[in-house]
C-alpha positions as CSV (number, residue, x, y, z in Angstrom):
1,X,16.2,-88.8,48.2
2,X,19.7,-88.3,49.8
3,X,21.6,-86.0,47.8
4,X,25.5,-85.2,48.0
5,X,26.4,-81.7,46.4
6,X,30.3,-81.8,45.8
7,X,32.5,-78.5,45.9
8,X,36.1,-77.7,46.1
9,X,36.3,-74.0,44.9
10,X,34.9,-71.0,45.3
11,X,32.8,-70.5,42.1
12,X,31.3,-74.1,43.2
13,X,30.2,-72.9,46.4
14,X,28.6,-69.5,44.8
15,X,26.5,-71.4,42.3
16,X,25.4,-74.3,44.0
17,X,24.6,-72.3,47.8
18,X,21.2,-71.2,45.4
19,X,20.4,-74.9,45.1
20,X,20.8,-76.4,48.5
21,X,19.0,-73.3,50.2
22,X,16.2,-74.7,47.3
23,X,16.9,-78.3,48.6
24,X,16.5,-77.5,52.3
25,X,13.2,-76.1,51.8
26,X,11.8,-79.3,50.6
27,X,13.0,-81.0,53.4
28,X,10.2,-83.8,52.7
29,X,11.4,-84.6,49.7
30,X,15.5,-84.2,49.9
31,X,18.1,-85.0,52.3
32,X,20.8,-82.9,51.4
33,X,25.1,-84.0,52.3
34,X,28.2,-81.5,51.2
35,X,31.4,-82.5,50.6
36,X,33.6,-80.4,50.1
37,X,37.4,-81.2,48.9
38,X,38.6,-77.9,49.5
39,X,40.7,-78.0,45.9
40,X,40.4,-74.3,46.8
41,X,41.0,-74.2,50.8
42,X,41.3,-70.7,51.3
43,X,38.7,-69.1,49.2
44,X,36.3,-71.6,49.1
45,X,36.0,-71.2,53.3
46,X,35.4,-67.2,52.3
47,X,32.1,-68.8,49.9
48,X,31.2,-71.5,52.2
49,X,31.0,-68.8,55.4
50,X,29.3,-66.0,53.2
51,X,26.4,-68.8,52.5
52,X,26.7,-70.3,55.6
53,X,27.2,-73.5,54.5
54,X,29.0,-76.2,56.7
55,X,29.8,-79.3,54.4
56,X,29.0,-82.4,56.0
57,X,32.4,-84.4,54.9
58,X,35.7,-82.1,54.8
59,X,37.8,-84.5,52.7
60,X,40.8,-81.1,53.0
61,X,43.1,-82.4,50.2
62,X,44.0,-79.6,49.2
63,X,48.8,-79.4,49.3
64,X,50.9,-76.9,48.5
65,X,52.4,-76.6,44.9
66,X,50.0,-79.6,44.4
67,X,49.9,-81.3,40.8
68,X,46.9,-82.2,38.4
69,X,47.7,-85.5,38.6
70,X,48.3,-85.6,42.3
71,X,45.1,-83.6,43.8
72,X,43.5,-85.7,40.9
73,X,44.6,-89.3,43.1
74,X,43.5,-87.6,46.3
75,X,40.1,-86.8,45.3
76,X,39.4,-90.6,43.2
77,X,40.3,-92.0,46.9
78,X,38.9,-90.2,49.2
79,X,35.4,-89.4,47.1
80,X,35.5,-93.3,47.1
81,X,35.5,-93.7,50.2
82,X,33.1,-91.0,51.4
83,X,30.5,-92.0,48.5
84,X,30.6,-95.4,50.4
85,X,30.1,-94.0,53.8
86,X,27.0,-91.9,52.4
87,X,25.6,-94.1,50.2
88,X,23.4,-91.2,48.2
89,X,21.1,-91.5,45.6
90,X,22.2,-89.3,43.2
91,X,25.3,-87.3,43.0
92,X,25.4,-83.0,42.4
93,X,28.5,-81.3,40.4
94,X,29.2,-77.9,39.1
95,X,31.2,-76.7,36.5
96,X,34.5,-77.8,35.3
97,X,36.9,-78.6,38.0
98,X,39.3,-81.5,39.2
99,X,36.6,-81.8,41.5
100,X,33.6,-81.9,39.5
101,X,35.1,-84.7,37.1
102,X,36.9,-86.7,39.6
103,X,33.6,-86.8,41.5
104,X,31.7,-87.6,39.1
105,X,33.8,-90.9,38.0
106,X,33.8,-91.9,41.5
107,X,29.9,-92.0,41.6
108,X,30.1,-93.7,38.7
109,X,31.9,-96.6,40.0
110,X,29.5,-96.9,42.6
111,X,26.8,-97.0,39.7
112,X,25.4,-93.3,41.6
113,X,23.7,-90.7,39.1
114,X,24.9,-87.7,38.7
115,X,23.6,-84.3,38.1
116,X,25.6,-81.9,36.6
117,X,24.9,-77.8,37.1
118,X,26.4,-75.5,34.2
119,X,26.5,-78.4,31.4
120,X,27.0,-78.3,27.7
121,X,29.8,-75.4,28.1
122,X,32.2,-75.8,25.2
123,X,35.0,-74.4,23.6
124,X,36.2,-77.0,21.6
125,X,39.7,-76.8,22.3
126,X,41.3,-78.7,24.7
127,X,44.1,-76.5,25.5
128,X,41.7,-73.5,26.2
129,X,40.5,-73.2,28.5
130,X,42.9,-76.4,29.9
131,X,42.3,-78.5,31.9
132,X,38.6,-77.4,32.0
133,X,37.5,-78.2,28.6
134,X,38.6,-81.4,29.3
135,X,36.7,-81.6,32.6
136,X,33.4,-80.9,31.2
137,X,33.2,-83.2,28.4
138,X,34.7,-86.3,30.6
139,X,32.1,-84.7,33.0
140,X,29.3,-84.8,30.6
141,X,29.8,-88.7,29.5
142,X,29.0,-89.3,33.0
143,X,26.1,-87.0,33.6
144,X,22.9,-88.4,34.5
145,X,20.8,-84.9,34.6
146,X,22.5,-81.8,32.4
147,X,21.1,-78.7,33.8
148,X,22.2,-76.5,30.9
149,X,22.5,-72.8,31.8
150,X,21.4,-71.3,28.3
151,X,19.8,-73.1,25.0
152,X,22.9,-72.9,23.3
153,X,24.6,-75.1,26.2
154,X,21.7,-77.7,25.5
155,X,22.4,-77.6,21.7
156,X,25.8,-78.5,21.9
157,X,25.0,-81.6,24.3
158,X,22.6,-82.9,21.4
159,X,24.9,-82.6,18.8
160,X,26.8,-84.5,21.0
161,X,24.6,-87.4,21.1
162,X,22.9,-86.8,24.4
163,X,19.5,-88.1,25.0
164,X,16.8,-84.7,24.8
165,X,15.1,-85.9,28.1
166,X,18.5,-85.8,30.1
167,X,19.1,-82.2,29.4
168,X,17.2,-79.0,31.0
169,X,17.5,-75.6,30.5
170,X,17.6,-73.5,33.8
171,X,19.5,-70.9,33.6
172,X,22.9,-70.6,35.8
173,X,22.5,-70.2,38.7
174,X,25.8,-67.9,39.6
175,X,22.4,-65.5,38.8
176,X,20.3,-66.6,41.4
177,X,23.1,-66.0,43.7
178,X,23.6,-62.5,42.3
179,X,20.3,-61.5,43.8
180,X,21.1,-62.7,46.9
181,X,24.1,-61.1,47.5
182,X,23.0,-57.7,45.9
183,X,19.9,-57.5,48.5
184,X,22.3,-57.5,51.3
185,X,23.8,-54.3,52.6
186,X,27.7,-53.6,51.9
187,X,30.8,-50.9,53.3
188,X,33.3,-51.2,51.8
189,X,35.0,-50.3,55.5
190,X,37.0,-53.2,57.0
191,X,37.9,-54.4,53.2
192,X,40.8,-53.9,51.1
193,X,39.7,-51.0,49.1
194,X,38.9,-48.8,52.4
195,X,41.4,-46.4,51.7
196,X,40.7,-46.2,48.2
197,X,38.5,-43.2,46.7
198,X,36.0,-45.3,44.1
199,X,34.6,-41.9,43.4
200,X,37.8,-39.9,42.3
201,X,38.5,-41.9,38.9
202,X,37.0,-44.6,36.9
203,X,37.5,-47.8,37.8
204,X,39.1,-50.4,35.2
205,X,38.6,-54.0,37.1
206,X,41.1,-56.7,36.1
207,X,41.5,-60.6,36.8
208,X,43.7,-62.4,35.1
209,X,44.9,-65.9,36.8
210,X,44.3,-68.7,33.7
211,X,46.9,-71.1,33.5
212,X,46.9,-70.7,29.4
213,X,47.5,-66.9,30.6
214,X,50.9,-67.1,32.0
215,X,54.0,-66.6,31.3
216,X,54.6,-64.6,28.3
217,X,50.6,-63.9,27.8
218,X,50.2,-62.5,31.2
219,X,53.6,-60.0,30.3
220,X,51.5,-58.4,27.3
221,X,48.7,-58.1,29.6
222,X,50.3,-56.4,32.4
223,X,52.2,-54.5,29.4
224,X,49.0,-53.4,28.2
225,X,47.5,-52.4,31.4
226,X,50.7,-49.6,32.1
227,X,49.9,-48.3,28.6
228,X,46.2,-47.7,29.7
229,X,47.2,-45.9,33.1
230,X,49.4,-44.0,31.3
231,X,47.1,-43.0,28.2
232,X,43.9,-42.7,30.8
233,X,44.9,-40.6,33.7
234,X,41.3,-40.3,34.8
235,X,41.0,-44.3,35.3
236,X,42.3,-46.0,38.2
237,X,43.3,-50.1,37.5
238,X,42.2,-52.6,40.8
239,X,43.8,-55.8,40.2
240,X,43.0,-58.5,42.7
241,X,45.8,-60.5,42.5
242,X,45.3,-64.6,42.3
243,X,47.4,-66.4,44.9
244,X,49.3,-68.6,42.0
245,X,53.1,-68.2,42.2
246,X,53.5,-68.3,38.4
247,X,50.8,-64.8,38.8
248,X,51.9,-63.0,41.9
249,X,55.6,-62.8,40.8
250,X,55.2,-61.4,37.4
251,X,52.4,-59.1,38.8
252,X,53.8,-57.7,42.0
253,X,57.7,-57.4,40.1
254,X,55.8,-54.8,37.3
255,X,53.1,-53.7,38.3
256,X,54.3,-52.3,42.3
257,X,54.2,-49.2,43.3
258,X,52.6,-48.1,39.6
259,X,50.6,-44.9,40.6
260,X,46.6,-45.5,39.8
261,X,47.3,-49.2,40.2
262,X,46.3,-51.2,42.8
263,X,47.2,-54.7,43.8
264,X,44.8,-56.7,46.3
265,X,44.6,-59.9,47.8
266,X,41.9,-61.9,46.6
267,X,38.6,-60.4,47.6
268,X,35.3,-62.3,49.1
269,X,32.2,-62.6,46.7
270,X,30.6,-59.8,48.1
271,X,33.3,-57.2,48.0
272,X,34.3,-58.3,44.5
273,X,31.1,-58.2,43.4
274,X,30.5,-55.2,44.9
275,X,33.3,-53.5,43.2
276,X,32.5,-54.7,39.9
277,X,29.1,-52.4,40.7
278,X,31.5,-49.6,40.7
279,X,33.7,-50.1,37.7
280,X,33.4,-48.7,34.1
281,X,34.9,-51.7,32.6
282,X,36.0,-55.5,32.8
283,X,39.3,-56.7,31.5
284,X,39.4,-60.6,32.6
285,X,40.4,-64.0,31.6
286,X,37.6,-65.3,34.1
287,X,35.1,-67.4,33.0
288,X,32.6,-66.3,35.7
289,X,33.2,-62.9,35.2
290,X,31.2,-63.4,32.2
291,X,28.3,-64.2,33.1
292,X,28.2,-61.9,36.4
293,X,29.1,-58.5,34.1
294,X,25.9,-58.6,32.4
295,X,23.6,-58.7,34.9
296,X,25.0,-55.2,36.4
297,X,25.5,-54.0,32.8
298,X,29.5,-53.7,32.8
299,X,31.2,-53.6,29.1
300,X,33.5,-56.8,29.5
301,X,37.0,-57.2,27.5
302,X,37.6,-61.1,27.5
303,X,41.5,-61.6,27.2
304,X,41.4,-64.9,26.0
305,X,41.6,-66.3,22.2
306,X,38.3,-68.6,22.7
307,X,35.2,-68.7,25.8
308,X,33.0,-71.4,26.7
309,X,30.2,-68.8,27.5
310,X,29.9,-67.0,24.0
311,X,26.3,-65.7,24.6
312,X,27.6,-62.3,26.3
313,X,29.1,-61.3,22.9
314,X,26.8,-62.8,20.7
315,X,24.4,-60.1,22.6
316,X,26.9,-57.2,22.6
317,X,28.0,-57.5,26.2
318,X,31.2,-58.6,25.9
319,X,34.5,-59.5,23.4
320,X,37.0,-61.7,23.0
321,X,39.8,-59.4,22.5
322,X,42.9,-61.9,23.3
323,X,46.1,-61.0,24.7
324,X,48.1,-59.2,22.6
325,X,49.6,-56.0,23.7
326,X,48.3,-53.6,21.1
327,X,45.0,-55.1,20.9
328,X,44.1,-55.0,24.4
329,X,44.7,-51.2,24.6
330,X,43.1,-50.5,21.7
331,X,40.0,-52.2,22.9
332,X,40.0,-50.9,26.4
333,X,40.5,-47.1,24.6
334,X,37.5,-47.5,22.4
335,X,35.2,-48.5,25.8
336,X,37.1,-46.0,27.9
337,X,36.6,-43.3,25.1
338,X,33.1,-44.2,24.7
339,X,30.0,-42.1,26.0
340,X,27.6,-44.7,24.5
341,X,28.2,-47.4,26.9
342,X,27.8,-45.1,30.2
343,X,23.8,-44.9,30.1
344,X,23.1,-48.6,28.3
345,X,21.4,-50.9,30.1
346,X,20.8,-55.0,29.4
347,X,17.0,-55.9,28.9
348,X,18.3,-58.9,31.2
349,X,21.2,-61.6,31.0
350,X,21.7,-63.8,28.2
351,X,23.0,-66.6,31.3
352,X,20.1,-66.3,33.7
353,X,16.9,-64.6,35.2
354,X,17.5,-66.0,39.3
355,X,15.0,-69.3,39.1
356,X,17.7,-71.4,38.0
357,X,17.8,-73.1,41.2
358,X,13.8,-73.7,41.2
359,X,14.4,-75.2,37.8
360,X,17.0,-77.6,38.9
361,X,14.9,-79.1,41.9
362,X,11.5,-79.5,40.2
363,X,13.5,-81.6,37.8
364,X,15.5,-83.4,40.7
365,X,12.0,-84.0,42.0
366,X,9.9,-85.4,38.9
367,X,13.4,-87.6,38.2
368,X,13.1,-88.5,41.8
369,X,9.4,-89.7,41.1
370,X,10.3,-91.3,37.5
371,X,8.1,-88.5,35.5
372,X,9.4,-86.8,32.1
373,X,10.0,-84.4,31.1
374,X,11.6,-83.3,33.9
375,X,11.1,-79.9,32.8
376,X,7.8,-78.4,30.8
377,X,9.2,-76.9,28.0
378,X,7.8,-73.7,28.5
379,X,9.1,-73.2,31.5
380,X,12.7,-73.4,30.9
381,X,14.8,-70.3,30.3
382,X,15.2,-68.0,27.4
383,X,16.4,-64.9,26.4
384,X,15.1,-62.9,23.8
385,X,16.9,-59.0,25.3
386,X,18.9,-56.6,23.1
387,X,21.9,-54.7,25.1
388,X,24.8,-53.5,23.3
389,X,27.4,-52.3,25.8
390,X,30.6,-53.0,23.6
């Protein structure tokens, strides 16, 4: 079975390296192409070199200051063309992207299948997060295989009138990768937080990059994060800073030379990830960031009025705390002032337990073979922990 797994960011590269090292070792049974359109150029070459993954096709289409609507004509062409060349059997997305819908209409005008990793994510408004939302549903019309990350993903893809023996549950596999990068040895020498004492104050993480986020929402939030260094002068704030235009400006114009605050570049995986071991709390618009905070037991502030990924606050991991000025300090001081949260610890991760990708592959393999279900019941995920960090 000649599979093509399509990436064009970061995140995609993260949580779909866990399935392809799965795919390689069944070499028998899967051929395995990449394409990547590099929708992402710089940091998705930081994922692809940390996983040491070379994609097969380069399709680069990534432009400066590029459009929706432009990068959107790039990919429908040159996926069309490479799908052609290729000729797979089946077609692997992830996630929510230009690139994951784009892709996944392409295939479908060749009449390929396509599997879709991290399905079922909702938030039921278009404009939030935008265009993701958008992406994923379009996405999921197309979908041949849903690998939902959590039960509540697969519930949603029901109600939406999705066939039960389309849909798995596996976990997400951001998880999977998680482990891997946690068993590997890290410095923080050579990286941008070299000269920066992790053990003098607290750490207060922050990403904040959304396009819903900017403008006069990301002023309250940079607003709110003075007021904390001021009110907290045992907490240090470690912003790395998105490369967007509409972010840099507004962030380096108020928030440089701010003592206790410092702005980075983007980090790789494994220093972010790595730092996030070391902070004492989360304040992101991410939608990643979500599902990585729990599994290292972080208290996680979500500045954004809805999520697709609610299961970290249904379990009192996270909260959606918006982006108003006042509010955001006022949730950050209750963490910040708490003792409770310093010695809890998750009973696991509401998103994942690592065998996503093990999941994903049996099914690929009894699809391949024309054998339902494509996953035994009892051997997709659950969670059934208790961890209150917020």
């Amino acid at each position: 079975m000649r599979l093509a797994v399509v990436v064009g960011t970061r995140p995609e590269v993260i949580k779909t390296a866990p399935v392809i090292y799965e795919l390689k070792k069944r070499p028998h049974l899967f051929e395995v192409k990449v394409i990547a359109t590099a929708q992402h150029r710089e940091m998705l070459d930081q994922a692809l070199s940390l996983f040491h993954i070379t994609p097969d096709y380069d399709l680069d289409l990534m432009c400066p200051g590029q459009s929706l609507a432009g990068f959107t004509s790039r990919v429908m062409e040159s996926m069309h063309t490479a799908l052609e060349e290729i000729a797979p059997d089946m077609i692997m997305v992830q996630g929510d992207t230009t690139t994951v819908f784009v892709a996944s209409l392409a295939a479908f005008y060749w009449k390929i299948p396509v599997v879709h990793i991290e399905a079922g994510l909702r938030s039921y408004d278009l404009k939030n997060p935008f265009p993701e939302e958008a992406n994923r549903r379009l996405t999921s019309i197309l979908t041949d295989i849903h690998c939902a990350p959590t039960p509540l993903a697969k519930t949603r893809l029901l109600n939406e009138g999705i066939s039960p023996e389309k849909i798995i549950v596996t976990g997400n596999t951001v998880v999977d990768a998680l482990h891997y990068i946690l068993n590997r040895p890290f410095s923080f020498e050579n990286t941008p937080l070299a000269s920066i004492d992790l053990n003098q104050y607290r750490t207060v993480l922050v990403t904040c990059h959304r396009r819903e986020s900017l403008e006069h929402d990301l002023e309250n939030i940079l607003h709110a994060l003075l007021d904390l260094v001021k009110k907290f002068p045992d907490i240090r704030i470690i912003y790395p800073v998105h490369l967007n235009p509409g972010v840099q400006g507004p962030v380096r114009r108020m928030l440089s030379h701010i003592d206790r605050i410092h702005l980075l570049p983007p980090l790789d995986y494994v220093t972010f990830i790595n730092l996030l071991k070391h902070s004492s709390l989360i304040l992101t618009d991410s939608g990643g960031l979500q599902e990585e905070a729990p599994t290292l037991g972080k208290p996680l502030l979500v500045m954004r009025t809805v999520t697709e990924r609610p299961e970290a606050f249904q379990h009192g991991l996270s909260k959606i705390i918006g982006t108003n000025r006042e509010t955001i300090v006022q949730e950050a001081s209750r963490v910040l002032s708490s003792d409770e949260t310093t010695n809890a610890v998750p009973t696991g991760n509401p998103y994942g337990d690592g065998a996503a990708s093990c999941r994903i592959v049996d099914a690929l393999e009894r699809w391949s073979r024309d054998k339902y279900p494509l996953l035994d019941p009892k051997c997709e995920f659950s969670y059934s922990g208790t961890s209150h960090l917020i």
